[in-house]
C-alpha positions in Angstrom: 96.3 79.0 31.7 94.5 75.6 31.5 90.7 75.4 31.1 90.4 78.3 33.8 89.0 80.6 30.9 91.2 83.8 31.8 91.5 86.1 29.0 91.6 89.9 28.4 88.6 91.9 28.6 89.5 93.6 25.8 87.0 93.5 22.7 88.1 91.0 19.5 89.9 91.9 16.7 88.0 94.4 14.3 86.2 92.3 11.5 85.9 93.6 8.3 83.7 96.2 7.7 85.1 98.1 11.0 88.9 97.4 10.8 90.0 101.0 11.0 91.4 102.2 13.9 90.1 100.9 17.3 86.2 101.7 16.7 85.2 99.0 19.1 81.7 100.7 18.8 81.5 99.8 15.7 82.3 96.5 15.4 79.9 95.4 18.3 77.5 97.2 15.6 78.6 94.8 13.1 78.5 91.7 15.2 74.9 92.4 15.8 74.3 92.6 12.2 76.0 89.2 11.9 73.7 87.7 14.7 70.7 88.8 13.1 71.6 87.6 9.9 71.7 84.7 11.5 68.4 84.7 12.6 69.7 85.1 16.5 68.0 88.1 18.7 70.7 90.7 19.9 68.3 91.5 22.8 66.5 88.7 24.3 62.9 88.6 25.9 63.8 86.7 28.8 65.8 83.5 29.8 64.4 80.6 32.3 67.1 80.0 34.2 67.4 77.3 37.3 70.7 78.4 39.5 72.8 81.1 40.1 76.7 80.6 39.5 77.2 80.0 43.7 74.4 78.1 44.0 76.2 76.0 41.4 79.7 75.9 43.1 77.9 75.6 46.5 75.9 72.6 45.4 77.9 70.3 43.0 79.8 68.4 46.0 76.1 67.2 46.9 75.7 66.2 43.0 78.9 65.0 42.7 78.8 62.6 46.2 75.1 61.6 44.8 76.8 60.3 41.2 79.5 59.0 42.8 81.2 56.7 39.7 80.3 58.9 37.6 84.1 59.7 36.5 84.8 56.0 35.9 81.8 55.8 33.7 83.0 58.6 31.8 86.5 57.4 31.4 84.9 54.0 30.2 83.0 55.7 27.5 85.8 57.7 27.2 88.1 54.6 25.8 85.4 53.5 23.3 85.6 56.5 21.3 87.6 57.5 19.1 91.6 59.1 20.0 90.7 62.7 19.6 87.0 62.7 21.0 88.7 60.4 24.3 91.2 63.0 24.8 88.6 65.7 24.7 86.5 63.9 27.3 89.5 63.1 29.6 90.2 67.1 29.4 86.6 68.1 30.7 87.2 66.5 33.7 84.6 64.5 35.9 81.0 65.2 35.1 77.9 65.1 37.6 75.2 64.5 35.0 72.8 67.6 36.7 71.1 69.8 34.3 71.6 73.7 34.8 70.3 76.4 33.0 72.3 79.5 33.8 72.4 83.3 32.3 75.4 86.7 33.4 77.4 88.8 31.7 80.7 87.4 29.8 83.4 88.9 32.2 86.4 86.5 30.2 86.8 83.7 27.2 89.8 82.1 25.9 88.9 80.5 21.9 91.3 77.2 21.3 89.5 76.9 17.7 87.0 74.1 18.6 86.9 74.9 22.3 85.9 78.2 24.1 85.7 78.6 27.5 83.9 81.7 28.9 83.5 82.6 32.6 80.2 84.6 33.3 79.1 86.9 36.0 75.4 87.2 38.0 75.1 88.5 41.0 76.1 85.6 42.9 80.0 85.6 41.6 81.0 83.7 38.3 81.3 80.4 36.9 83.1 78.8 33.8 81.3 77.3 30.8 83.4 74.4 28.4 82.1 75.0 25.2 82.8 72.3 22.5 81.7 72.8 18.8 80.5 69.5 18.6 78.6 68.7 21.5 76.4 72.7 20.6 73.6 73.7 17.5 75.6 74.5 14.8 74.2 77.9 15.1 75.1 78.7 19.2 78.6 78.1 18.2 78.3 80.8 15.7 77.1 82.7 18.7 79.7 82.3 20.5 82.0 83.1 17.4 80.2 86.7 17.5 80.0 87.3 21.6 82.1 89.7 23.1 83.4 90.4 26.7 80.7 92.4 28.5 77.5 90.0 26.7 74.8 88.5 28.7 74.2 85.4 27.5 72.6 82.3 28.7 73.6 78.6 29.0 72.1 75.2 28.6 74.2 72.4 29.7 75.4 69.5 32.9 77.6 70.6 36.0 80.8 68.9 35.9 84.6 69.1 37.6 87.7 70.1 35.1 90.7 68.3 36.0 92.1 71.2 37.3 89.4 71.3 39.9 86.8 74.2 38.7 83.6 73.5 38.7 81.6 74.8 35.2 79.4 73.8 33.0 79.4 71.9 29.8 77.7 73.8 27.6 74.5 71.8 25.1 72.9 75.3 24.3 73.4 78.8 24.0 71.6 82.1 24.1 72.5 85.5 23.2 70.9 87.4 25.8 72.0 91.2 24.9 74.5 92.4 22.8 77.2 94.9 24.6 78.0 97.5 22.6 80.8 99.2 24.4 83.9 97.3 25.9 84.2 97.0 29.9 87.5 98.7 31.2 90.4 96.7 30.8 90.8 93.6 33.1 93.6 94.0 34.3 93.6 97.8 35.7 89.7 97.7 36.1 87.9 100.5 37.1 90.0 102.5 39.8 89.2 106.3 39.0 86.9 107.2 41.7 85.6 110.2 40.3 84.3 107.7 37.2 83.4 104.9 40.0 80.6 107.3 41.8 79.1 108.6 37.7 79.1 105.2 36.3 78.1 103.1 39.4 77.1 100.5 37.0 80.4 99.8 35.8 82.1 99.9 39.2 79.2 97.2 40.3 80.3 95.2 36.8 84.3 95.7 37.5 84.5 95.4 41.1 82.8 92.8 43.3 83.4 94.3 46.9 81.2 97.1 45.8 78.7 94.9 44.9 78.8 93.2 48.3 78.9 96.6 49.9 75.4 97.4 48.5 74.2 94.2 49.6 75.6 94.7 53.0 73.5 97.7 53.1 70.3 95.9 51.7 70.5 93.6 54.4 70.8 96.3 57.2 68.0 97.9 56.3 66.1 94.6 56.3 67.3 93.7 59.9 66.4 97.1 61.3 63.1 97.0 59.7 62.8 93.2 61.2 64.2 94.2 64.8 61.7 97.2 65.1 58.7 95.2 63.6 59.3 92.6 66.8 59.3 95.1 69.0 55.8 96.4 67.9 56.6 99.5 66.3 54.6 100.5 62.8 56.6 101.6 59.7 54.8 104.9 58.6 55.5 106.7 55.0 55.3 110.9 55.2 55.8 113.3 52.8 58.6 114.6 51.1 57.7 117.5 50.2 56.5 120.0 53.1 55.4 123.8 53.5 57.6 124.2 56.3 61.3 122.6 56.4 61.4 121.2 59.9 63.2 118.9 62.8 66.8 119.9 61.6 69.3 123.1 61.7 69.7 122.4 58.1 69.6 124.3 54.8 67.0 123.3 52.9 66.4 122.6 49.2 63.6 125.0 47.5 60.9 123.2 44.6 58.0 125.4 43.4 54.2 123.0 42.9 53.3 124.9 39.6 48.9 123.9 39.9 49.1 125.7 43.5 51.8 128.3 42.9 53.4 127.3 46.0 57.0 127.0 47.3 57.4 123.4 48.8 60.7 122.2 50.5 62.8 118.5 50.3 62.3 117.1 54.2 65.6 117.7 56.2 64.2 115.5 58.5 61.5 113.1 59.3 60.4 114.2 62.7 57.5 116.4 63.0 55.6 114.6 60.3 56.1 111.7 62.9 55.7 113.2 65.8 52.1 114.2 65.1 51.6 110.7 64.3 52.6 109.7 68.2 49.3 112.6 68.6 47.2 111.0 66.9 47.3 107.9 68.9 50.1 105.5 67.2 52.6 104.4 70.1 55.3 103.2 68.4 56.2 104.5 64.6 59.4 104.4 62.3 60.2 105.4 59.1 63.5 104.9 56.9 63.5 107.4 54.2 65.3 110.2 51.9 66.5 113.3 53.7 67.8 116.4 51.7 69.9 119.1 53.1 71.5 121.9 51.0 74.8 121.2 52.7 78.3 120.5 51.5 80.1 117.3 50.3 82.7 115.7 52.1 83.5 111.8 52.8 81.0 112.2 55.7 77.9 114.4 54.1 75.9 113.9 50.7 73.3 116.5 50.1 70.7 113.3 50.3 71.2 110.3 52.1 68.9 108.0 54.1 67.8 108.0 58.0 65.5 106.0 59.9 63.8 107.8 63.1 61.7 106.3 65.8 59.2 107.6 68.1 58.1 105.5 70.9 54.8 107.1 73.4 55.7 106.8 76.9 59.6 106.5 76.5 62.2 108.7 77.5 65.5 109.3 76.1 67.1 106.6 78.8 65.1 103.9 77.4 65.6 104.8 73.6 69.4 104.9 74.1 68.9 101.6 75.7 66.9 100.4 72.7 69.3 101.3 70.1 72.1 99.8 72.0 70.4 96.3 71.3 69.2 97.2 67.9 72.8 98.3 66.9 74.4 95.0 68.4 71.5 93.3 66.8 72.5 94.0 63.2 76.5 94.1 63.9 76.3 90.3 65.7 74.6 89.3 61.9 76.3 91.4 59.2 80.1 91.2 61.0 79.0 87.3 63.0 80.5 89.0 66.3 80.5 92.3 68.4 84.2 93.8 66.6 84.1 95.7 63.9 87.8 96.8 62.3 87.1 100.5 60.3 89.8 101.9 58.7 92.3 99.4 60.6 90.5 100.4 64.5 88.6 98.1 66.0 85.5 98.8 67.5 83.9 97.3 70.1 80.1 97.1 69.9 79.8 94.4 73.3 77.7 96.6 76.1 77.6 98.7 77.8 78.4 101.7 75.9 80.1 104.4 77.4 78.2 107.4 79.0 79.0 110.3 79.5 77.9 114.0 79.9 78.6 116.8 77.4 80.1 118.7 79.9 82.4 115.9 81.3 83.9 114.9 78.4 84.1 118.7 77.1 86.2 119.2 80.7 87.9 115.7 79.9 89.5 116.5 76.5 89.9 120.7 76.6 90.3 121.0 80.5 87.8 123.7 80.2 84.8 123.7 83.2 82.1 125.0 81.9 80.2 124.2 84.6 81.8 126.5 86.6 81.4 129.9 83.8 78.7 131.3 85.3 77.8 133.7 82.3 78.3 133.7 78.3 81.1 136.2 78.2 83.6 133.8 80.3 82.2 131.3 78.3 83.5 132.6 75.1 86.8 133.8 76.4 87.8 130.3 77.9 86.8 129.2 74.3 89.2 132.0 72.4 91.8 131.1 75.1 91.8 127.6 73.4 92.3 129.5 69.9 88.8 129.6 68.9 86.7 132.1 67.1 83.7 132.5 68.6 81.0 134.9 67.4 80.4 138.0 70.1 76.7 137.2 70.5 77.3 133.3 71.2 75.4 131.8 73.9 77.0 129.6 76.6 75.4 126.6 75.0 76.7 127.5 71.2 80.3 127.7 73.1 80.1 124.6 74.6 79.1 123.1 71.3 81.9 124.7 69.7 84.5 123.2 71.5 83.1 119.7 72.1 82.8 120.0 68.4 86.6 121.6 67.9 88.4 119.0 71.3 86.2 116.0 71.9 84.3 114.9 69.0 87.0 112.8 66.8 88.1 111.4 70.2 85.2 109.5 70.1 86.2 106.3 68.9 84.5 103.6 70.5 80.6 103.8 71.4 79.8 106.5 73.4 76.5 108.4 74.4 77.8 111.9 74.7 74.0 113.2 76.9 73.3 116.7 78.3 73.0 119.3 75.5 72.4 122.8 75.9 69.2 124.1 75.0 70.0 126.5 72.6 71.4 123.9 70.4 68.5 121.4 71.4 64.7 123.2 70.2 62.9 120.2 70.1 64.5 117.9 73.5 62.7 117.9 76.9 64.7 120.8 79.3 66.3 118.8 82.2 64.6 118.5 85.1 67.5 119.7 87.9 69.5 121.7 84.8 66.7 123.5 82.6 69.5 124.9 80.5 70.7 121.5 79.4 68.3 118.9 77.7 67.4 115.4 77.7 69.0 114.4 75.2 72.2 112.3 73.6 74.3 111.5 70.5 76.1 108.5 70.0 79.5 108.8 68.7 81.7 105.8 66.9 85.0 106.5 64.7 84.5 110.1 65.8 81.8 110.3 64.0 78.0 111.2 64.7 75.7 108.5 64.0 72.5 109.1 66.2 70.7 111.9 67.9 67.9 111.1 70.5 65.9 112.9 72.9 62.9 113.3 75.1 60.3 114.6 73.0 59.4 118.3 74.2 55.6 118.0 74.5 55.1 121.4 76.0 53.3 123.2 73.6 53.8 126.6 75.4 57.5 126.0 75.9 58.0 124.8 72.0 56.5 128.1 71.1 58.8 129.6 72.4 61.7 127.3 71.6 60.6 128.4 67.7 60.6 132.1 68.5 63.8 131.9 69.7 65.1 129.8 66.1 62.8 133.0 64.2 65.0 135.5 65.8 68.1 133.4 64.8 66.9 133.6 61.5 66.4 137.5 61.4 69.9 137.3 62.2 70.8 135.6 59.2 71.4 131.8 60.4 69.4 130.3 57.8 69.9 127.1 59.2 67.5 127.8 62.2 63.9 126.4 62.6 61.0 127.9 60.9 57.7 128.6 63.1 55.4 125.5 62.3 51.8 126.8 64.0 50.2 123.2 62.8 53.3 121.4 64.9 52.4 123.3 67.7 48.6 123.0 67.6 49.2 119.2 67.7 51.2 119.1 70.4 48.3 121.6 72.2 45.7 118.8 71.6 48.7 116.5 73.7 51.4 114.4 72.8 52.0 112.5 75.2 55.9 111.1 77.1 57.7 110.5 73.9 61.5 109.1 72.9 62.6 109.4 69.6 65.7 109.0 67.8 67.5 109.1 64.1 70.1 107.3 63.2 72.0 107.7 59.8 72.3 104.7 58.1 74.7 105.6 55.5 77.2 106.3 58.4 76.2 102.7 59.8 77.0 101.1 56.3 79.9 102.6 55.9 81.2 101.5 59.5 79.6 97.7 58.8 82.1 97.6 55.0 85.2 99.6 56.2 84.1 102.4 53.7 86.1 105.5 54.1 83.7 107.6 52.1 80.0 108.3 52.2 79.9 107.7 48.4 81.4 104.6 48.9 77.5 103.5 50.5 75.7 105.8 48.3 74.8 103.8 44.7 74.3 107.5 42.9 75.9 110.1 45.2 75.5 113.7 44.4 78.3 114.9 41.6 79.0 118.0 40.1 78.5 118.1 36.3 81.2 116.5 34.4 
């Protein structure tokens, strides 16, 4: 095992006054006691420190070239002392002479008596510390004595090279930073459970370093999405949460009650209207990445709240936003994966353009051989769909059908990029109609891993037409599809005062992080995902 510093995570032995039975809890307990009879601080107030552990690794070559002699010098010194204290030297290795002060939690330590090594953990990765009795305060060595796996602590001392090549540091003071009173999970078997991975994220971000680069992955997509639409001009906006009226969604909502007004408020199931009136009032080009809650299932593709970004952009169409997120998405791929391939789940997906397009209806024909193009009414619409073995309700429209079964034959076909454009209006209350098709709108989702990650349209800005777009969704409702829109009068009342040629999109960016990591599960993106009760 060398001077690597690999050792179980395991707590200590039990000392004295907590010896019976494995009551790890309690002998933490005691080792604070120790450390304050000591005159040490369990819980520090802070801790100065210079580098991170990569930072360390990454720059010691440029210290090391820069002291270049260094390990002869130390080997000379080495000689004039005494047999013991030479041999000690020779084992620390080659020694760069740079000061570092350092601080992370104590992931391993291996105790040879005099010697300890430890490796600590920041968010960076981890490096080792050599700790020698007689080269620390009397009273940091005691420290050390009384620190257990799991400890942040931090460290004083010169960047040097061991001589089996690990670069560490050579500890001249200590600092107990805060005690841990509970054990990690055992090194060796970590923390696998999933169920226990998703309710104690912290201890799946301490065990389990991919996770913590998946949640910096994600940071830094939201950063370059924020960057890329900032350049192209458009204004990041904040609107509310809570609303009167649930809107822009066919989505269950979640119910709150505002106690001072006696009023029933609603979580946002989406961020458009709010947005939309925003484009009225004379902003041209606004985006906001926020919370969205939907009273929905959970499944490795749906948490009841996750995060979207939308955009609205005055004088755009749909044609020109799908354009737009064809660059933005190739934008943030070309920097988080350094190409235009992504591998997910062992396929590789190809992000270099141009995306395919395609029509609803063409690639419903494609996959199901059914033309509904040529089902002139709703009836032979829903019998071509039950001839396919689907259940379709007896009041379906021909645009629910053909939903249906692009939903039930084409969707998980979908694997590469693909704008799937041309949805029925029934299915669409808020898109522009299509100029040469009115039942059909302006509109397209784009489609990767089978998966939806984007909706975009052209904005409907007749107010007379929306009207009646939300009547329709109101009679759905009497019918009991609680999903349908609610009647917003203020919505419409903007759009009467004009809102002018409009594109807008959301994308899901949980989706997008979990394509960008190779994350099979939703929860796998999501730092607290929505559990039941255990």
């Amino acid at each position: 095992m060398g001077d690597r510093g690999e050792g179980s995570a395991r707590p200590e032995p039990s000392i004295e006054s907590a010896a019976a039975g494995n009551d790890y809890f309690g002998v933490r307990v005691e080792k604070l006691k120790r450390l304050e009879e000591l005159g040490v601080e369990g819980y520090a107030e802070c801790f100065a420190r210079t580098h991170l552990a990569q930072q360390i690794i990454d720059g010691f070559a440029d210290v090391e070239e820069a002291h270049a002699g260094s390990e002869a010098n130390a080997e000379s010194k080495a000689n004039a002392e005494s047999k013991a204290n030479a041999e000690s030297k020779a084992n620390a290795g080659s020694e760069a002479n740079a000061n570092a002060r350092v601080a992370g939690r104590v992931m391993a330590r291996r105790d040879q008596g005099k010697v300890i090594f430890i490796h600590i953990q920041d968010v960076s990765g981890r490096l080792q510390i050599y700790a020698r009795k007689d080269e620390l305060p009397e009273k940091d060595f005691e420290v050390l004595k009384l620190m257990d796996i799991g400890d942040h602590i931090g460290v004083e001392g010169d960047v040097f090279r061991t001589r089996r090549g690990e670069i560490s540091i050579r500890a001249c003071g200590i600092t107990m930073l805060s005690k841990a009173l509970r054990p990690l999970p055992e090194k060796f078997h970590g923390l696998t459970h999933v169920d226990t991975r998703y309710r104690q994220r912290y201890l799946d971000l301490i065990m389990n370093p991919e996770v913590r680069q998946t949640f910096l992955t994600r940071s830094r997509v939201l950063a370059l999405i924020r960057r890329y639409l900032e350049e192209q001009g458009f204004v990041e906006m904040e609107t509310p949460t809570l609303m009167s009226i649930p809107s822009g969604a066919a989505a269950r909502p979640f119910v709150t009650h505002h106690n001072a007004l006696d009023l029933d408020l609603y979580m946002r199931i989406a961020l458009e209207l709010p947005l939309k009136r925003l484009i009225v009032g004379g902003f041209d080009k606004v985006f906001e990445m926020g919370r969205i809650f939907r009273n929905e299932g959970i499944s490795i593709k749906h948490n009841p709240e996750f995060t979207m970004m939308e955009w609205y952009e005055a004088y755009a169409d749909y044609i020109s936003t799908m354009e737009r997120l064809e660059d933005l998405l190739l934008y943030v791929v070309r920097d988080v994966c350094k190409g235009e391939r992504v591998t997910y789940q062992g396929e590789e997906i190809d992000f270099a353009k141009p995306w395919r397009r395609v029509t609803m209806l063409e690639v419903v024909r494609e996959y199901s051989g059914v033309d509904f193009s040529a089902l002139s009414d709703e009836g032979a619409a829903r019998e071509a769909a039950r001839a396919k073995g689907l259940e379709v309700k007896d009041d379906a429209s021909w645009g629910e059908v053909l939903n249906e079964v692009f939903e039930a034959f084409v969707e998980d076909k979908l694997i590469q990029p693909t704008f799937v454009m041309g949805h029925p209006v029934e299915i669409s209350p808020l898109a522009r109609r299509n100029a040469e098709r009115p039942e059909l709108t302006d509109r397209f989702e784009l489609f990767i891993y089978g998966r939806e990650m984007a909706n975009a349209f052209s904005e409907l800005n007749n107010p007379l037409d929306q009207r009646r777009r939300f009547e329709e969704q109101m009679a759905q409702r009497a019918k009991g599809d609680d999903e349908a829109h609610m009647m917003d009068e203020d919505f419409v009342q903007a759009l009467e005062y004009g809102l002018p040629p409009t594109g807008g999109l959301g994308l899901g960016i949980d989706r997008l992080v979990m394509l960008l990591t190779d994350s099979p599960s939703i929860r796998d993106v999501i730092l607290f995902p929505t559990m039941r009760p255990g």
